[in-house]
C-alpha positions in Angstrom: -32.4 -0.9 6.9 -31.7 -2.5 3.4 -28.8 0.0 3.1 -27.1 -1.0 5.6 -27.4 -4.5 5.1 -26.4 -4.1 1.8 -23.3 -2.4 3.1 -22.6 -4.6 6.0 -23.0 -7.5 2.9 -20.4 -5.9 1.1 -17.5 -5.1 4.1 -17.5 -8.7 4.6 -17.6 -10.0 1.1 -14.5 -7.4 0.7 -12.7 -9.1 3.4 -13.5 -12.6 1.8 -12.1 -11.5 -1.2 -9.0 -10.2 0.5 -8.6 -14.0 2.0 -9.2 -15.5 -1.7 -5.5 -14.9 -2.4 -4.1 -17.4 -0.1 -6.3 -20.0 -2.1 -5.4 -18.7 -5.4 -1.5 -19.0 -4.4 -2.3 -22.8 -3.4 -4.2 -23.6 -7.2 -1.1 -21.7 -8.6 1.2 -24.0 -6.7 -0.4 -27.5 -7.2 -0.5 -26.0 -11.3 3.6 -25.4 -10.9 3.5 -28.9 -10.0 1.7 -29.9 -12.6 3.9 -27.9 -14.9 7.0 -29.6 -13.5 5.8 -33.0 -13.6 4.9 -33.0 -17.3 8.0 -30.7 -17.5 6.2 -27.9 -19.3 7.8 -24.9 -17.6 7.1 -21.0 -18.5 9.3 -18.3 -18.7 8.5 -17.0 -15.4 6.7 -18.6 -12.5 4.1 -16.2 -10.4 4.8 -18.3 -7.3 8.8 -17.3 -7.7 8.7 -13.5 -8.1 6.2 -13.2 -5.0 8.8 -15.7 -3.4 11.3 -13.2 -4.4 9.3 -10.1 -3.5 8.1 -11.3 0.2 11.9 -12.7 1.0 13.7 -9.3 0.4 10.3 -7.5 2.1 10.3 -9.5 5.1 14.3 -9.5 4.9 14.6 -5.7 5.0 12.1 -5.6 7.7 13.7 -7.6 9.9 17.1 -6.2 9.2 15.5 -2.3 10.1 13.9 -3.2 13.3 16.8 -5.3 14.6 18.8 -2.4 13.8 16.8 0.5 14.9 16.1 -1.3 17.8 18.9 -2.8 19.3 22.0 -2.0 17.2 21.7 1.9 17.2 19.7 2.5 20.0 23.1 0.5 21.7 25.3 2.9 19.7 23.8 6.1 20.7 23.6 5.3 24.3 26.9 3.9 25.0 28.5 7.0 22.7 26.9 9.7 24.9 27.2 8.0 28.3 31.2 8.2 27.5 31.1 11.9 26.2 28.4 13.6 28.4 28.0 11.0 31.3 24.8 8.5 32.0 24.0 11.5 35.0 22.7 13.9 32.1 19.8 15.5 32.3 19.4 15.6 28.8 20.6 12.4 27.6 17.0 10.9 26.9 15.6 13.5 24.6 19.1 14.4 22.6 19.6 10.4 22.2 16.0 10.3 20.4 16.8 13.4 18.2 19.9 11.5 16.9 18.1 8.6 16.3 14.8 10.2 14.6 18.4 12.2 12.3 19.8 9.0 11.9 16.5 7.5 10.5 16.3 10.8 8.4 19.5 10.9 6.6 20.1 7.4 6.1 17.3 5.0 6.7 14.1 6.5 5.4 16.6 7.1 1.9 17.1 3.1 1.9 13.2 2.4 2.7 12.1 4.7 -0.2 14.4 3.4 -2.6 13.0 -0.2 -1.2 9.7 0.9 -2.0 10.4 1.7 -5.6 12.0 -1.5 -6.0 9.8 -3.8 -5.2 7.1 -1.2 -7.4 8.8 -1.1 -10.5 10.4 -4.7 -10.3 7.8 -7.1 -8.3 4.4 -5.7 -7.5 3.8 -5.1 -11.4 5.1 -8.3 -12.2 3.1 -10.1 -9.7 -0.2 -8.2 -10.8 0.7 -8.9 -14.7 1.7 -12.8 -14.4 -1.7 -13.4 -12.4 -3.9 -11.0 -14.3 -2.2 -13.8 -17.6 -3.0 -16.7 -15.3 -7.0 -15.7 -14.7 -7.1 -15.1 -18.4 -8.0 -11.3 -18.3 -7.7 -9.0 -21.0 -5.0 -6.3 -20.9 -5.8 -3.2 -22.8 -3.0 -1.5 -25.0 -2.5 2.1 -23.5 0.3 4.3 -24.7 3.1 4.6 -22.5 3.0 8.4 -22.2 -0.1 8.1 -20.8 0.4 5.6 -18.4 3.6 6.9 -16.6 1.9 10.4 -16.4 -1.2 8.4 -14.8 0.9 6.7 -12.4 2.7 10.1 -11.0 -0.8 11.6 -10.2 -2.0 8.6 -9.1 1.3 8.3 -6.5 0.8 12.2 -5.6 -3.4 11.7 -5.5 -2.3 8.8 -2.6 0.4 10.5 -0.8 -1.8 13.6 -0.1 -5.0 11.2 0.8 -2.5 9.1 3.2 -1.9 13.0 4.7 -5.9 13.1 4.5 -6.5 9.8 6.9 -3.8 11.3 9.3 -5.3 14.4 9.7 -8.5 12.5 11.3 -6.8 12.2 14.1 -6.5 16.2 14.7 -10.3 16.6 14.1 -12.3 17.7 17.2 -13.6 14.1 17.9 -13.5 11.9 20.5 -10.3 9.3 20.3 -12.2 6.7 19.2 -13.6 8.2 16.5 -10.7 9.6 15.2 -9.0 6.5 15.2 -12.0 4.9 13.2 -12.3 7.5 10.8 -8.2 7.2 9.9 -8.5 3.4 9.7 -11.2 3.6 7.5 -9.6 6.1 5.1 -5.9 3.8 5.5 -8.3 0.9 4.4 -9.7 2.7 1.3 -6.2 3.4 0.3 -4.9 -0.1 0.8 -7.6 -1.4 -1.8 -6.8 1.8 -4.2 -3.3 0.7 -4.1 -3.9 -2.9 -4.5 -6.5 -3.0 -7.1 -4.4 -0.5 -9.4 -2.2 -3.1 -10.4 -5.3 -4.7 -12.0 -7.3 -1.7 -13.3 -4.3 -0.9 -14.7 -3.9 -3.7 -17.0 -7.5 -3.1 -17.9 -7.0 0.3 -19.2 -8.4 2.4 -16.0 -7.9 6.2 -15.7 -6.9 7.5 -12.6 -10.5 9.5 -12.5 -12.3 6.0 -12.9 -10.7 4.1 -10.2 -11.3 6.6 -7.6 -15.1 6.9 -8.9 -15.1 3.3 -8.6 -14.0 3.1 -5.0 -16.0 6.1 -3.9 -19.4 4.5 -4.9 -18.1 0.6 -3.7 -16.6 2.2 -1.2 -17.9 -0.6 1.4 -16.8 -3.4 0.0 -12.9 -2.0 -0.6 -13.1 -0.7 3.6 -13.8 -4.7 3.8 -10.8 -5.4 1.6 -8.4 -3.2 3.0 -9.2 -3.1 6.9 -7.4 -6.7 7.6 -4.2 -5.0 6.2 -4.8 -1.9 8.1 -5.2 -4.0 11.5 -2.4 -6.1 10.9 -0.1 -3.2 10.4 -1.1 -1.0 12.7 0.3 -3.5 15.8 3.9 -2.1 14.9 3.9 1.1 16.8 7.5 2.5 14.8 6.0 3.7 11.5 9.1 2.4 9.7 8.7 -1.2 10.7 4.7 -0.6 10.1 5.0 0.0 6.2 7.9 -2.4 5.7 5.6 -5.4 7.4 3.1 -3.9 4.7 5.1 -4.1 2.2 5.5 -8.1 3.4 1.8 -9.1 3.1 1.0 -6.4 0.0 2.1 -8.7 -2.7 -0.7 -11.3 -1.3 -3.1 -8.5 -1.6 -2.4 -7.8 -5.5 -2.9 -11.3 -6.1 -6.3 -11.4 -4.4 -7.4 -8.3 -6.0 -6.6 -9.4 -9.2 -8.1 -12.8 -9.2 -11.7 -11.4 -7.9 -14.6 -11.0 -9.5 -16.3 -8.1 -8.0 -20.0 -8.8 -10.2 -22.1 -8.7 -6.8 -20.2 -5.1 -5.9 -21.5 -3.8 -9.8 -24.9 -2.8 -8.7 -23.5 -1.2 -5.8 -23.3 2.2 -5.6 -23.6 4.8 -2.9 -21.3 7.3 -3.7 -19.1 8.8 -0.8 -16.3 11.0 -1.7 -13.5 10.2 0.1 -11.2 10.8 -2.9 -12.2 14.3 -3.8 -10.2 16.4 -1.4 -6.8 14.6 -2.4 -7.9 14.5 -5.5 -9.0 18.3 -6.1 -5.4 19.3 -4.3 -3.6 17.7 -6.9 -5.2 19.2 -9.5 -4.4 22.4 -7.6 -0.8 21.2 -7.2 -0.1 20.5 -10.6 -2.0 23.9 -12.3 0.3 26.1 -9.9 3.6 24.1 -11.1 2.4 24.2 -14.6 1.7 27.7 -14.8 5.2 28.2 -12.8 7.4 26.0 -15.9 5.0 28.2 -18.8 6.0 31.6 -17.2 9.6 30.8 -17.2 9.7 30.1 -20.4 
């Protein structure tokens, strides 16, 4: 009975702390102000990039689903009405197969390079200007080391993400399926957001996921608010791209809290491991493939 308090305790003091950063963004607002009134300005303002960062997000959102939905859905319909005829038998499923090649050759290229944008330009920004503003510590770790963490770290989540899908082809009733995949979606949401931080801390990959395996109630409680939000959109396109609108909130609040009440924690559940173990698998087979070329 004390364990699952304790765990219950946590889930909801996760998704507290995944509320904390709408407060934090109002203290570093009335502190701009501050800043501007005794006209003491810094080089870059945290409140401007995640301006930035949610504009173009919720931007390129809106600009996919208007266009997916109306514009070339209108397009395709119109076009094979006046070649085949609206009378078509087959009109229906050939005007979804364009539209699913469409997505394929031309939006799904723009959404990925979207996604590396705002990576590389605004979510590490956002994580470093806050992690300065809360007064953490950053630890000096060579730059080799980081960019080959960050490409297992990507791959580790990519093949976890296939992990959480795949609960929905297990012999389970619907229900569970779908709870099983939303809590695996909500464990990756918190991976992804608290890396920013770990990161400036001097994490390895191998200790973050350790760290969310055995805490792993009080990241489900972070990330399931994200995962509910999201999952709304039915089109998976317009799902992640409304992610990508309310993630930058998320790497402030996970960089801003302090998780001492989650330390003593720990009930280890490894969630982690499968992806985990096939990337090590992955990247043994590609190695050995480069060595016997050589």
């Amino acid at each position: 009975m004390d364990g699952l308090k304790s765990t219950l305790f946590l889930m909801l003091y996760g998704f507290k702390d995944c509320l904390r950063g709408i407060w934090c963004l109002k203290h570093f607002w009335l502190h701009s102000q501050k800043q501007k009134a005794q006209k003491t300005g810094t080089s870059k303002s945290l409140l401007g990039v995640l301006k930035q960062c949610i504009t173009f997000s919720a931007l390129f959102w809106v600009g996919i689903f208007i266009f997916n939905r109306y514009i070339l859905n209108f397009c395709i319909h119109h076009l094979l009405n006046s070649l085949l005829g609206p009378e078509w038998q087959y009109l229906p499923l050939v005007s979804n197969i364009l539209g699913l090649l469409f997505n394929a050759v031309w939006t799904l290229p723009l959404f990925c390079f979207s996604k590396v944008l705002l990576n590389f330009k605004w979510y590490n920004e956002i994580a470093e200007l806050t992690f300065d503003n809360v007064g953490g510590k950053r630890s000096h770790t060579k730059l080799s080391y980081s960019w080959g963490d960050q490409l297992e770290s990507a791959v580790v989540q990519c093949v976890f993400m296939l992990q959480a899908y795949a609960m929905l082809w297990l012999p389970f009733p619907l229900h569970i399926q779908h709870v099983l995949c939303h809590v695996h979606l909500s464990l990756l949401y918190a991976l992804y957001s608290f890396e920013y931080k770990w990161f400036q801390m001097g994490w390895g990959l191998r200790r973050r996921l350790a760290y969310v395996n055995s805490k792993w109630p009080y990241f489900l409680g972070f990330g399931l608010p994200l995962v509910l939000v999201s999952s709304y959109v039915g089109n998976y396109i317009e799902s992640v791209c409304l992610f990508s609108t309310l993630f930058p909130i998320y790497v402030v609040s996970s960089t801003v809290t302090m998780d001492s009440r989650v330390q003593h924690y720990s009930l280890p559940v490894k969630f982690f491991e499968p992806a985990s173990l096939t990337v090590s698998c992955i990247f043994v087979f590609a190695f050995s493939l480069i060595h016997k070329r050589k």
